[in-house]
N, C-alpha and C positions, 0 to 999 in steps of 0.2 A: 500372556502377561507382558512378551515385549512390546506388544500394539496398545497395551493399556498403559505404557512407561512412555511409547511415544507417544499417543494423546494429551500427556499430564505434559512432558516438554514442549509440545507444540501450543499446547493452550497457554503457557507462560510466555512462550515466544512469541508470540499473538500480543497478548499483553503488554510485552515491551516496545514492540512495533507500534502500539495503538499510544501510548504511553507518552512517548517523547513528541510528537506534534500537538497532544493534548495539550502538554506543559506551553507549549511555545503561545497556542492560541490563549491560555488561562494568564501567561502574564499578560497580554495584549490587552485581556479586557481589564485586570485590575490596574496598570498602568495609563489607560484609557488612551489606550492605541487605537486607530482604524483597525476593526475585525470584524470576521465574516457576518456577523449576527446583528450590526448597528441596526439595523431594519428594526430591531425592539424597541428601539428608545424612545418613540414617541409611544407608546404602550407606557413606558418605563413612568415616563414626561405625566402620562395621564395618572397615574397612581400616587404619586407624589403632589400633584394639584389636587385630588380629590383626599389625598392624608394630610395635607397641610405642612408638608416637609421638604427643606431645604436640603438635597443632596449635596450642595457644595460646601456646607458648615462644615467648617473641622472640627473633629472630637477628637479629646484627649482619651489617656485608656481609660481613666474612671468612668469618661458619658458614653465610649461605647460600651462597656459591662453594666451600666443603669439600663440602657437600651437593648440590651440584650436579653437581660434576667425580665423585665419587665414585659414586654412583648412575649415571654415563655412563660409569663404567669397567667398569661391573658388568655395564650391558647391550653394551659392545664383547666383551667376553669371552665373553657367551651369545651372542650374533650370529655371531662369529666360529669358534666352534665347531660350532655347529647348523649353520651354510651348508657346513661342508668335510663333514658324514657327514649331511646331507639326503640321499642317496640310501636309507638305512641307515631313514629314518624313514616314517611313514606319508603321506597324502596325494600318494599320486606316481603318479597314473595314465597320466603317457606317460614314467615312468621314468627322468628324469635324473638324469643322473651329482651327486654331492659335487664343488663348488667346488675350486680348488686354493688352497692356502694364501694363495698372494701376492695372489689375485681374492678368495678370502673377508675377508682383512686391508682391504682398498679397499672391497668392499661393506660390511661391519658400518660400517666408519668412515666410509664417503658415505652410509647412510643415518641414523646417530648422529647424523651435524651438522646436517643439514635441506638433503643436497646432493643423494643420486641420482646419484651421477655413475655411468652404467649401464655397464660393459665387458662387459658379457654379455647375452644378447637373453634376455626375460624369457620364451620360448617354451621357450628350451633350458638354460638356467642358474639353473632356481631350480625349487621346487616348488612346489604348492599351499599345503604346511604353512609353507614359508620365506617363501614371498608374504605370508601370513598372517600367523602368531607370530612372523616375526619381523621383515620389510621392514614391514607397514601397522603393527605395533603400537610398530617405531622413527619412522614415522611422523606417531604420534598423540603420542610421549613426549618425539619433539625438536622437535615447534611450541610443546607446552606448555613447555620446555623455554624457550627463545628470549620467552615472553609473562613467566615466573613472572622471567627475570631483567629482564625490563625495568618489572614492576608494580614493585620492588624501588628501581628506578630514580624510578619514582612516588613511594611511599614517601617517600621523601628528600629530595624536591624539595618535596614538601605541605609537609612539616612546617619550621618554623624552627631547633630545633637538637632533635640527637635520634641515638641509635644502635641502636634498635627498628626494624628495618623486618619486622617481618610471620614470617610461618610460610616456607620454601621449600615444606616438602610440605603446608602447607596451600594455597598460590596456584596448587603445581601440577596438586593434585588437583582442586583446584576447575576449573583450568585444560580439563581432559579432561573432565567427568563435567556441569560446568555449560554450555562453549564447544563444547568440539569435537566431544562425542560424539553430543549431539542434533542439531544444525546438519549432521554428517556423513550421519548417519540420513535426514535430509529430502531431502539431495541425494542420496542413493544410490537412493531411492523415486522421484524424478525421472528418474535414469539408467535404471531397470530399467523402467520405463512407456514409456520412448523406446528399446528395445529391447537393451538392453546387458545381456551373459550374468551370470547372478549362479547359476551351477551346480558343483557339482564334478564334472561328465562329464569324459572325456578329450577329446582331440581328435575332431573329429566326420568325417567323409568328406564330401565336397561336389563334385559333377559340374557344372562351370563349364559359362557358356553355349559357350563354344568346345569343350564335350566332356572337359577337361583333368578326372583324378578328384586334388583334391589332399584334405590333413590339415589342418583348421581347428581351428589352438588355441582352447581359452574357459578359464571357470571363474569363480570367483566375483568376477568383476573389477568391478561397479558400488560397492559397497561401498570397494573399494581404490581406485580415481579419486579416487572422494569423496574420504577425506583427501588424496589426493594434492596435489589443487588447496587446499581448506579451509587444510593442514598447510603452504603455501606449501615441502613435496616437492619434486613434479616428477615422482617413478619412474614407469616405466608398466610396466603387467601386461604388456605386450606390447612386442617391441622396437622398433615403429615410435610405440611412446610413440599422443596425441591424433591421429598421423594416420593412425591404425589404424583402420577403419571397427566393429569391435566395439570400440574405446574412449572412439569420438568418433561415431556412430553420423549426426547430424544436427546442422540447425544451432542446435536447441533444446539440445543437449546442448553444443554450442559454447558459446553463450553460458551456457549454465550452466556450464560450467567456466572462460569467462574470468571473471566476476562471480566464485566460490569462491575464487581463488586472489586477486585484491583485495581483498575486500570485507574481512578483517581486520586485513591491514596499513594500511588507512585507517582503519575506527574505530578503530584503536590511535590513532592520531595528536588525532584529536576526543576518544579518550577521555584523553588526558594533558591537554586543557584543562580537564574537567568535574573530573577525579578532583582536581588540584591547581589549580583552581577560576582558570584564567589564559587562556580561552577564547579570548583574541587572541591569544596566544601560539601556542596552538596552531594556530590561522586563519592565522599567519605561516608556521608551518613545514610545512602542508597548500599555502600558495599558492607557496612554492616547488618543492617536491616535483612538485606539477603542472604547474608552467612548466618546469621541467626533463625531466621525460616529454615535453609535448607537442615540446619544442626538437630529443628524439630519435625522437620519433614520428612526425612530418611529414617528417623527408627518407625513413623508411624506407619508409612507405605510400606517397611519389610515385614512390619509384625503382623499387621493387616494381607499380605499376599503369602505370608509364612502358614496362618492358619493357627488355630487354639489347638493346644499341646492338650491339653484337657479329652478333646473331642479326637485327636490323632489315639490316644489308644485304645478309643474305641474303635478303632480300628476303621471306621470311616473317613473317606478317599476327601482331601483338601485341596486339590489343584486349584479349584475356585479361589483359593484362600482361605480365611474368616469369614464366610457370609451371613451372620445369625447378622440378621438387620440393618441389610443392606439392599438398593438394588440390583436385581441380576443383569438390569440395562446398563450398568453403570460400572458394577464389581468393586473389588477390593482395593483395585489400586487409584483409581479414580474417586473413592469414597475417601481413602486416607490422604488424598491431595486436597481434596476439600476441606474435609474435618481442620487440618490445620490451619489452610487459608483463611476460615471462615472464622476461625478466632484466634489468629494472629491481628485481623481484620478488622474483626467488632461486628465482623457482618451476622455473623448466628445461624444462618441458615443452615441445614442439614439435607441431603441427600443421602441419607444413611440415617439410623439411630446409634448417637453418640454413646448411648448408654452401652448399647453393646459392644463396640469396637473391645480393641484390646487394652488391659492396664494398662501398658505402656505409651499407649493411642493417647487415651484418655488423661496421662500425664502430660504427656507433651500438647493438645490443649487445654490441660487447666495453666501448662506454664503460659503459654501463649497467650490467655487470658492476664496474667498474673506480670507479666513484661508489659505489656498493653504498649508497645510503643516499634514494634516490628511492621513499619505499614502502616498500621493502626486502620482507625475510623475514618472518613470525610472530614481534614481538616486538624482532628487531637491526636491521629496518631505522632505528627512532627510539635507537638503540643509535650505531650508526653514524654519524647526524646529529646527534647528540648531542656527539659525541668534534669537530667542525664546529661546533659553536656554540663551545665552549671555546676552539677555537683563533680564533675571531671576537671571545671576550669580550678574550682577551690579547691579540691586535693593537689595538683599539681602544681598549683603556685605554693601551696604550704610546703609541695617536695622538694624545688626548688628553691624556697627564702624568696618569694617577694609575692606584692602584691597583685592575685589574680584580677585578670584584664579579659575580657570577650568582647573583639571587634569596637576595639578603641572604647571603650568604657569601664573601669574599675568596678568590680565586683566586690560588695560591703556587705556586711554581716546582714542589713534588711532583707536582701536579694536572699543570701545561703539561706535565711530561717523560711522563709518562703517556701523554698525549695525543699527545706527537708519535711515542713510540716505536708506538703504536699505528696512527698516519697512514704514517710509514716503513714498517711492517709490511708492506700489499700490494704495494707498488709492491716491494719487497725479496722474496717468494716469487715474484710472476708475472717480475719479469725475471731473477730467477737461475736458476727452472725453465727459462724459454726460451731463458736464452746455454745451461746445459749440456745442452739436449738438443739444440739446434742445434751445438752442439760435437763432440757425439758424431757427429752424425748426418753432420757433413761432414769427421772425421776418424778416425772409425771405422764406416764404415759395413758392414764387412761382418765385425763384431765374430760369435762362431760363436754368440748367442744363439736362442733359440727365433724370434724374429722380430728378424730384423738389422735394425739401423737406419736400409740405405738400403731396407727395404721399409716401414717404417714411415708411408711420404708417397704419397697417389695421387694429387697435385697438386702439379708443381712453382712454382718459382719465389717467386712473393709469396704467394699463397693459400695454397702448404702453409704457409711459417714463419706465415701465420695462424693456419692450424689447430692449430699449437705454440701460439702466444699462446693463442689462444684456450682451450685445454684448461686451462693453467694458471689464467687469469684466474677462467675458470667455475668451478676446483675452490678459489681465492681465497675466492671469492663465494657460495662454499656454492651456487652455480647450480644446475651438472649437466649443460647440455645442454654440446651439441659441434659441430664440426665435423667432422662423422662420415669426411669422407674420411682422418683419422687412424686410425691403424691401434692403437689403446690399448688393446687385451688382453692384453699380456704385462708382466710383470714389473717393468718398467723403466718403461712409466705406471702399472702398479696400485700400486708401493711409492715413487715419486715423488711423484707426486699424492693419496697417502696422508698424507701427513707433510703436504703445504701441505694438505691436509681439518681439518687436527685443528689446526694453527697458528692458520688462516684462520676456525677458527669460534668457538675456545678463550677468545687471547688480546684479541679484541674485544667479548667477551662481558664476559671479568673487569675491561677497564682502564674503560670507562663504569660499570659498578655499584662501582668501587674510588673514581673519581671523584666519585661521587653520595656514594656513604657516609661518605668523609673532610672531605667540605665542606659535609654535614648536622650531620657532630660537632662544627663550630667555631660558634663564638657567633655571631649573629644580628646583621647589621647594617642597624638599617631604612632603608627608602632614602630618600632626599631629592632638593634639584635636581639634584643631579648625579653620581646615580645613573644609570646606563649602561640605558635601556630596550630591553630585546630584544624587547618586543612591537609596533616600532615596524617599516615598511615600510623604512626606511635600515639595521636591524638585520639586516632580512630579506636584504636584497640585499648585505651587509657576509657576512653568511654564504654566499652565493650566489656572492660574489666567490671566495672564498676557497675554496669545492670547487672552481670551475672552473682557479682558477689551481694547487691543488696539483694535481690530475690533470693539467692539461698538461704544466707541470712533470716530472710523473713518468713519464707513459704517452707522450707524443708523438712521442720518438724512434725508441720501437718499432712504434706506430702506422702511421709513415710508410714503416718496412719493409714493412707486411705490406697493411692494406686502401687505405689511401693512396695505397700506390704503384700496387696492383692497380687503383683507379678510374682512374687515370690513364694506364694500358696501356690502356685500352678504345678 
């Protein structure tokens, strides 16, 4: 267990080393500094003559959120057609069927937002050409997606008053072509050296050592990890996702996938110090971000290496830990360092089945989920902490008598209603999804659907209404992953959990860059003594205060139904 505790610190440490020169080269490009990569720009030059757009037009926030939402209507629409007549198109060498309507509307729309939320096993419900053109390349368009609206955020906050903030399709293309494309490249050469298929063969036939002859899925899946993790995704070419031995192959490829999927949501956070030149600031909102991971990272790694109390008197030996669905390559303590990463993250991916960790595990990712702003996503995680300091700067100016100010701009009742309709937001999708499918499910259960709704639970009692929360939250949080023992391939989660996709990823995107933009436009007010410092450690934990207490606040009730209660049966 100590060499699996020094793995977990040396892969974070990894991370921070990779992290802080990331930040330095990411303001260079959006500053439009000389950096390593200018060799694009006529690639860039050509794209922008053949669309017919002006990269040096300033847009205000309103033309980049037109530009934004509109170009992601363009690609749900190609998503969502190309996945129902994939059968119809090339690339389909073991033959699958075209999606059905209500699975292809949830797939275009979970991988649009940077969710993944997978209802279909990537073995049997997609093709090569879908994998490809259309899942890795939604991909690569919604991390750049999620980074162009929070430089935007940048933008705004640098300058003193101003309603220029930048190109959208110049920060986004920069965003792919400078960040994600070559960064993907180097991890995919990685994956393919440490044995991970990068082919278009079909399934291949395989004589196990028991003599079984089964059908091994591949295809060009190192390639498509890479963004997976890079793209803070999640999807997995395969439907047991990283705990699939061709998409997690070793534990070099472990730790290269947990390192990809951090390593950008933290130099985002170093680089909003450098870019708007306030480097404490951002040292403050990196030191909580991390106290707040490690607060849900330590019970999940001891409960996960402790082992189920359940199964101890049976009297059966747990040195392993907890391994009911988990890797044995990988184990308990590296499975519980993921699990929380992965949805503190947004990224989803699992190396483990979520479902079975521990209640405790399992809390501590649905919080994770439910804070959505520890790290985050590519891009909304400082989107999300963002919309948390605002509501940090209003309470504290009301603690003090005067009027709240952030970085020289007065903060006015438009901004707070923004901000709170935005905080209301999740708590309002994850628990109205969960009363009405709990609703249905215990007074219409045997409704004559394709999959009725008392079969939709293979765990009763407190862990399945878990696995209800949990769906919801994950598809909140742009996550993804699950609690697999839900049965969410029909109709009623694909068009459900469609609508919180597009809510959940939409409306917190536009209400911080609405906020940035409106309180850039207003006149400058420089600060003095008693100006309100948010780069101050009492600022930090004034902010700190206030995630934890609105998440109790909001999630606790339901909490205490589902993992809560379930630790407390054991």
């Amino acid at each position: 267990m100590n060499t699996a505790i020094a793995g977990v610190i040396a892969t974070y440490g990894i991370t921070l080393l990779l992290a802080w020169p990331l930040s330095r080269y990411i303001v260079k490009v959006f500053r439009g500094d000389k950096a390593w990569l200018d060799f694009m720009s006529p690639l860039e030059k050509l794209f922008f003559k053949i669309s017919g757009i002006n990269p040096k037009e300033e847009m205000n926030w309103k033309q980049h959120m037109k530009a934004l939402l509109t170009i992601n209507l363009v690609w749900f629409i190609y998503a969502f057609f190309v996945l129902m007549f994939q059968d119809k198109l090339p690339l389909n060498p073991d033959g699958n069927p075209g999606q059905s309507a209500d699975l292809a509307f949830n797939t275009a729309i979970s991988f649009l937002v940077n969710c993944n939320l997978q209802h279909y096993s990537g073995e049997t419900g997609v093709t090569y050409f879908t994998q490809l053109f259309v899942l890795a390349f939604l991909q690569f368009v919604s991390a750049a997606t999620g980074i162009a609206a929070l430089v935007v955020v940048f933008k705004a906050l640098k300058e003193k008053t101003t309603t220029q903030l930048g190109n959208f399709w110049d920060i986004f293309l920069k965003t792919i072509t400078r960040i994600l494309l070559p960064i993907s490249i180097v991890i995919a050469l990685i994956f393919i050296f440490n044995g991970m298929p990068a082919s278009f063969e079909g399934k291949d036939t395989v004589v196990t050592m028991q003599g079984d002859t089964v059908n091994v899925s591949r295809g060009p899946v190192a390639g498509f990890v890479a963004i997976k993790h890079l793209g803070t995704n999640g999807g997995g070419w395969f439907g047991a996702n990283s705990a699939h031995p061709l998409e997690n192959p070793n534990y070099i490829t472990w730790m290269t996938e947990m390192v990809a999927q951090v390593v950008i949501p933290i130099a985002m956070v170093f680089a909003l110090g450098l870019f708007i030149q306030r480097r404490k600031f951002a040292n403050i909102i990196f030191a909580i971000m991390t106290l707040g991971m490690i607060i849900l990272l330590i019970p999940s790694m001891q409960q996960e290496m402790a082992g189920n109390p359940a199964i101890a008197k049976l009297g059966i030996d747990q040195a392993a830990g907890a391994m009911e669905g988990k890797e044995v390559r990988f184990g308990a303590a590296a499975t519980g360092y993921w699990s929380t990463v992965t949805t503190i993250i947004s990224t989803g991916s699992v190396c483990g089945w979520h479902d079975s960790t521990m209640p405790m595990t399992g809390l501590m990712q649905m919080l994770g989920m439910m804070l959505n702003c520890l790290y985050g996503g590519c891009g909304v995680g400082i989107l999300n902490y963002y919309i948390y300091i605002i509501i940090a700067v209003f309470i504290s100016g009301l603690m003090v008598g005067r009027t709240p100010e952030f970085m020289g701009h007065k903060l006015e009742a438009r901004e707070v209603k923004i901000a709170a309709l935005i905080t209301l937001l999740s708590p309002f999708l994850i628990l109205a999804g969960t009363a009405l499918s709990s609703w249905i499910l215990v007074h219409y259960p045997d409704i004559n659907w394709a999959v009725k709704p008392g079969a939709w639970l293979n765990n009763p009692g407190y862990h399945g209404f878990s696995e209800m929360l949990y769906e919801y939250t994950s598809s909140n949080a742009n996550n993804g992953s699950g609690f697999e023992g839900l049965g969410d391939g029909n109709v009623f989660w694909n068009v459900s959990t469609g609508f919180v996709l597009i809510l959940g990823r939409y409306l917190p995107i536009i209400g911080p860059v609405a906020i940035a933009g409106i309180m850039a436009s207003k006149k400058y007010v420089p600060e003095s003594a008693g100006t309100l410092r948010t780069d101050s450690l009492t600022f930090g934990a004034m902010t700190f205060a206030v995630i934890i207490i609105l998440t109790a606040l909001s999630y606790f009730p339901a909490l205490v139904l589902g993992p809560i209660a379930e630790y407390f049966s054991l």
